[in-house]
VOMARKOL-559037 format. One record per residue (C-alpha): residue number from 1; x, y, z. Coordinates in steps of 0.25 Angstrom, whole numbers. Layout:
N
+-----+-------+-------+-------+
|   i |  east | north |    up |
+-----+-------+-------+-------+
| NUM |     X |     Y |     Z |
...
+-----+-------+-------+-------+
This chain:
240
+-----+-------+-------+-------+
|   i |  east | north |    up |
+-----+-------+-------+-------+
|   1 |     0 |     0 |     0 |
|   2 |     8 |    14 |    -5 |
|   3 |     8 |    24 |     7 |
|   4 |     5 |    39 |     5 |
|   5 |    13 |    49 |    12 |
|   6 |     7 |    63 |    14 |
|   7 |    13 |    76 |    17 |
|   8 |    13 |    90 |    16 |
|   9 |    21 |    88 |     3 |
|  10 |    12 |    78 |    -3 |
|  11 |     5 |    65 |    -4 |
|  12 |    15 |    53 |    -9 |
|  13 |    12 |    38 |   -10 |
|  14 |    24 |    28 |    -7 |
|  15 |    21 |    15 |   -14 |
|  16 |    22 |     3 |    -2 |
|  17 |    33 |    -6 |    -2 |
|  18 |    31 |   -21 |     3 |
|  19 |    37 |   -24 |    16 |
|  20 |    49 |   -34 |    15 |
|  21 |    49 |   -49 |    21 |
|  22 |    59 |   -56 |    27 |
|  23 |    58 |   -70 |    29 |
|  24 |    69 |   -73 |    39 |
|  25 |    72 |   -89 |    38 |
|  26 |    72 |   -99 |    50 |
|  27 |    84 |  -104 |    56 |
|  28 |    79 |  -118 |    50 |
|  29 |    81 |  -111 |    38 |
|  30 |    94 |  -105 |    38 |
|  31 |   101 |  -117 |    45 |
|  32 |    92 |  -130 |    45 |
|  33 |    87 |  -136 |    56 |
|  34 |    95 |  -137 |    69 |
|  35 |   100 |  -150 |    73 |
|  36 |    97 |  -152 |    87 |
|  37 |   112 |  -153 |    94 |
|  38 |   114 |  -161 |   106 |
|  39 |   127 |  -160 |   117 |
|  40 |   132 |  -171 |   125 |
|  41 |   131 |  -168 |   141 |
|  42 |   140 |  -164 |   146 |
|  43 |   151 |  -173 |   156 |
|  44 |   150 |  -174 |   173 |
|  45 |   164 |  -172 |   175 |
|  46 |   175 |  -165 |   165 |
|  47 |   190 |  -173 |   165 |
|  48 |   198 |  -167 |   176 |
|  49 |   207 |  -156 |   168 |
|  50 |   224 |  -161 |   172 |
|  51 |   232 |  -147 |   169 |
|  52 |   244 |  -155 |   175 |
|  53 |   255 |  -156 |   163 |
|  54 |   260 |  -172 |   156 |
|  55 |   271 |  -173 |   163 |
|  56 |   276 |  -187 |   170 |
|  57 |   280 |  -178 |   184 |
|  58 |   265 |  -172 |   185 |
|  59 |   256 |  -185 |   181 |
|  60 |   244 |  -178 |   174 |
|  61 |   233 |  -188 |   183 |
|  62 |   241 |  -182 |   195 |
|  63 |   235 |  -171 |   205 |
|  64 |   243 |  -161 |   212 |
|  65 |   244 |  -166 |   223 |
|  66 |   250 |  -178 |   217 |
|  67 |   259 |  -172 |   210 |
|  68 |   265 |  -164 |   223 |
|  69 |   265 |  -179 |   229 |
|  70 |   274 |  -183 |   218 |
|  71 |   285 |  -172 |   218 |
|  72 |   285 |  -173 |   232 |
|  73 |   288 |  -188 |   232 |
|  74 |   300 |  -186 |   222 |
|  75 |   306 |  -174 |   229 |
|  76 |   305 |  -185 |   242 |
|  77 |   312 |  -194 |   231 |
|  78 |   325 |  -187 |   230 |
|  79 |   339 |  -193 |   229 |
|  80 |   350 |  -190 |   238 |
|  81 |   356 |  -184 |   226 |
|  82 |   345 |  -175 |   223 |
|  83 |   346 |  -169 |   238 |
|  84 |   360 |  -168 |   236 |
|  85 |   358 |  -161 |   222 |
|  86 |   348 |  -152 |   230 |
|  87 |   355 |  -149 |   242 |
|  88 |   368 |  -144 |   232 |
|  89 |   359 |  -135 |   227 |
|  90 |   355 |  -127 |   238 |
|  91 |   370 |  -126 |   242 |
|  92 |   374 |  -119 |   230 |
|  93 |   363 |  -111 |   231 |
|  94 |   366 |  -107 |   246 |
|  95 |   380 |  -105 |   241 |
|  96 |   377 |   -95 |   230 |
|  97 |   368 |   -86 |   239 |
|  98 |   378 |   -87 |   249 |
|  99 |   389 |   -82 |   240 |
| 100 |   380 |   -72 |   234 |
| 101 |   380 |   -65 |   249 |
| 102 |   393 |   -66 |   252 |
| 103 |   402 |   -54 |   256 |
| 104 |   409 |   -49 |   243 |
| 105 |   424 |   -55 |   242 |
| 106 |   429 |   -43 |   235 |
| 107 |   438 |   -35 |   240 |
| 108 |   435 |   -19 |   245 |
| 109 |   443 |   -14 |   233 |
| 110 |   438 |   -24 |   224 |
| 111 |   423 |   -21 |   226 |
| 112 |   426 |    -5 |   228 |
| 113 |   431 |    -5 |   215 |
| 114 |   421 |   -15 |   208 |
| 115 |   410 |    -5 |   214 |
| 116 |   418 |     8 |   207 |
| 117 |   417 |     1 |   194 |
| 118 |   403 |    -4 |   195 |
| 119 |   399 |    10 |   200 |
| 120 |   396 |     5 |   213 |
| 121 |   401 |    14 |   221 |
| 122 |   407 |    29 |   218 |
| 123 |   421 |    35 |   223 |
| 124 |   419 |    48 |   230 |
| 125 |   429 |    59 |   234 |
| 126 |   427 |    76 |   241 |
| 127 |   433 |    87 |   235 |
| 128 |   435 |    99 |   244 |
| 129 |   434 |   114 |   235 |
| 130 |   435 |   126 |   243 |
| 131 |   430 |   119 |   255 |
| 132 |   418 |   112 |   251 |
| 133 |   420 |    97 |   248 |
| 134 |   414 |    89 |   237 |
| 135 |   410 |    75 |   235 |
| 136 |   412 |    68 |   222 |
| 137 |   411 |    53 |   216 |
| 138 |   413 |    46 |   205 |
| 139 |   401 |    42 |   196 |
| 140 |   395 |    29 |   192 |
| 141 |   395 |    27 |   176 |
| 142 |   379 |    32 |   175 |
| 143 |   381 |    46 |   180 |
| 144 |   394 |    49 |   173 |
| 145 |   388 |    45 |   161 |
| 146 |   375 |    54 |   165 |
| 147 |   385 |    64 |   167 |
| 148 |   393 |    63 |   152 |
| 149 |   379 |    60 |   146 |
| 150 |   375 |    73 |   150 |
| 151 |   388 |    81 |   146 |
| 152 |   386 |    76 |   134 |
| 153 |   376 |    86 |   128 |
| 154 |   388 |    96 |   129 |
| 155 |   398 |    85 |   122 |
| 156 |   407 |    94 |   113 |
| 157 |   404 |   108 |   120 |
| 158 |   414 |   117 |   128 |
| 159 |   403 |   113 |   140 |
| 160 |   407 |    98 |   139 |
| 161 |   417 |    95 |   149 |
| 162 |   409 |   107 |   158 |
| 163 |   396 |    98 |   158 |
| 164 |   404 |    84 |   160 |
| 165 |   409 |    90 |   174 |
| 166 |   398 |    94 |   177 |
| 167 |   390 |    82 |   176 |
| 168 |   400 |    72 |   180 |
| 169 |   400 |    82 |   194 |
| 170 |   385 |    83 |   195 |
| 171 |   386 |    68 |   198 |
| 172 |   399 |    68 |   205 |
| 173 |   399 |    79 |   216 |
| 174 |   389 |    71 |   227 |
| 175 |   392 |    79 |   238 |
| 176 |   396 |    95 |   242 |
| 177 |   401 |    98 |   256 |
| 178 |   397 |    83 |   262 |
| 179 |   383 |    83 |   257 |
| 180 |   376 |    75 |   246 |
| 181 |   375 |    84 |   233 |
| 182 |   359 |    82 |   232 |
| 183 |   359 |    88 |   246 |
| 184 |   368 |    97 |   245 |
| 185 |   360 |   104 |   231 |
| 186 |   349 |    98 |   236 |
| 187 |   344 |    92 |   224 |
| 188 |   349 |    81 |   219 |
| 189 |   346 |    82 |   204 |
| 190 |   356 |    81 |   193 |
| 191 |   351 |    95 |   188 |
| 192 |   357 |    99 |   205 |
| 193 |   368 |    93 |   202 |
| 194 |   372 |   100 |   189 |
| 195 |   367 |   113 |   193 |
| 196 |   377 |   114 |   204 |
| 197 |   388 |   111 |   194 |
| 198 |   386 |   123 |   187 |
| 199 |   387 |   132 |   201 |
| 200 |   398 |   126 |   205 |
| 201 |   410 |   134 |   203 |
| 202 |   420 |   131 |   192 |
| 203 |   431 |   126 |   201 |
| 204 |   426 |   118 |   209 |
| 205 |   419 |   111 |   199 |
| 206 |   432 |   108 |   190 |
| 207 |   438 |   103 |   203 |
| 208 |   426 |    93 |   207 |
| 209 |   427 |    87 |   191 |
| 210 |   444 |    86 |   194 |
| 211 |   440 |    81 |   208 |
| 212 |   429 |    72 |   203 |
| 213 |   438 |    65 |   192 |
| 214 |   448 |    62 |   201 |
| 215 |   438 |    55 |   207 |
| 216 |   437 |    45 |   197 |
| 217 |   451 |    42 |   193 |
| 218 |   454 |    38 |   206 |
| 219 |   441 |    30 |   209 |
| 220 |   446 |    24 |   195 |
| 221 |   461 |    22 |   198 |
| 222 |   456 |    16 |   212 |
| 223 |   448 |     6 |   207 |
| 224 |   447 |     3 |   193 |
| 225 |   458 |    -7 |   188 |
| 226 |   471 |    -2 |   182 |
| 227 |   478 |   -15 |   179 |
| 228 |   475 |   -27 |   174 |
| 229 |   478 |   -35 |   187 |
| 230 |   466 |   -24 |   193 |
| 231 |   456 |   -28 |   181 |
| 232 |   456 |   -43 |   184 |
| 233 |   456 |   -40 |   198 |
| 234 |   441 |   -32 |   196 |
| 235 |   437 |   -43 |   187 |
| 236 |   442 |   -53 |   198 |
| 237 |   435 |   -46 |   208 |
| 238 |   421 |   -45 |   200 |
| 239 |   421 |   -60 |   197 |
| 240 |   420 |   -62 |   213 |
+-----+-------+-------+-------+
């Protein structure tokens, strides 16, 4: 049946159009019939699940406890020979740790200068200027490479030799009238440190670098070997 539309505009008539059909099939249809399926019941009781491993010393049919029983009963089983084994064990190992904690055997020398070439331990020396006494020390091989590390930016300048003093004494001078240098500034900071060699008068400076260098060549004449009678004797020494 065509419908009419009326409006202000006019009057219009849309034919009808037919209303579509869609026949949706069965599942009968699609797929055929169903077969009817049927399960088997379940068992009363599921296999008891073993996790031990086939090996001969854990028998698989074994429990825990058995197993226990039978380690015990073949450590009960031991030979004399197997005790004495055993017992030679714990005796090697009581001598290792009583060696590890025994007093050193070197001699005072030999381990002070073992310790100055392993950076152990540092030489010291006061040097008196105008009255006021100063304490320097030698350095360990990380701060005076800090310190040529950060000369190095004036390499090739007339500054060069200027900055090397100064920041091989920045980590050198640890003390000024008996007090600790981070006390005495109080501030214990590197940027302390170098700030005060500036202020510090030209003189005394060139005579802590003089003083501070002769430091280390006696703390290197002292202990580090000359000959090579002293070299075997370090080497003799650190085998110990």
């Amino acid at each position: 049946m065509p419908t009419t539309i009326k409006s202000g505009l006019g009057e219009q008539t849309l034919p009808s159009r037919p209303l579509r059909t869609t026949i949706v099939p069965s599942v009968e249809q699609r797929f055929g019939a169903m077969e009817e399926q049927s399960f088997e019941p379940l068992p009363d009781s599921l296999p008891a699940y073993n996790p031990a491993p086939a090996n001969p010393n854990y028998p698989e049919a074994a429990p825990l406890g058995a197993y226990n029983a039978l380690q015990s009963a073949r450590r009960a089983g031991m030979g004399a020979g197997s005790l004495d084994d055993l017992k030679r064990q714990e005796e090697a190992i009581g001598r290792a740790r009583a060696a590890k904690f025994a007093p050193s055997r070197l001699s005072l020398a030999a381990k002070n200068r073992i310790e100055i070439l392993c950076g152990i331990s540092r030489a010291e020396k006061t040097v008196e200027i105008d009255g006021q006494v100063y304490g320097l020390q030698t350095l360990k091989g990380k701060e005076n490479r800090e310190a040529l590390l950060a000369a190095s930016q004036f390499d090739g300048t007339i500054e060069e030799a200027f900055e090397v003093r100064k920041q091989l004494l920045a980590r050198g001078l640890f003390s000024i009238a008996g007090t600790d240098i981070g006390v005495f500034l109080g501030d214990d900071s590197m940027e302390a440190r170098l700030e005060l060699m500036d202020e510090l008068p030209e003189l005394v400076l060139t005579k802590l670098f003089d003083e501070h260098n002769k430091l280390f060549n006696d703390t290197r004449e002292k202990y580090f070997p000359k000959t090579e009678a002293e070299v075997k004797e370090v080497i003799e020494d650190l085998k110990k």
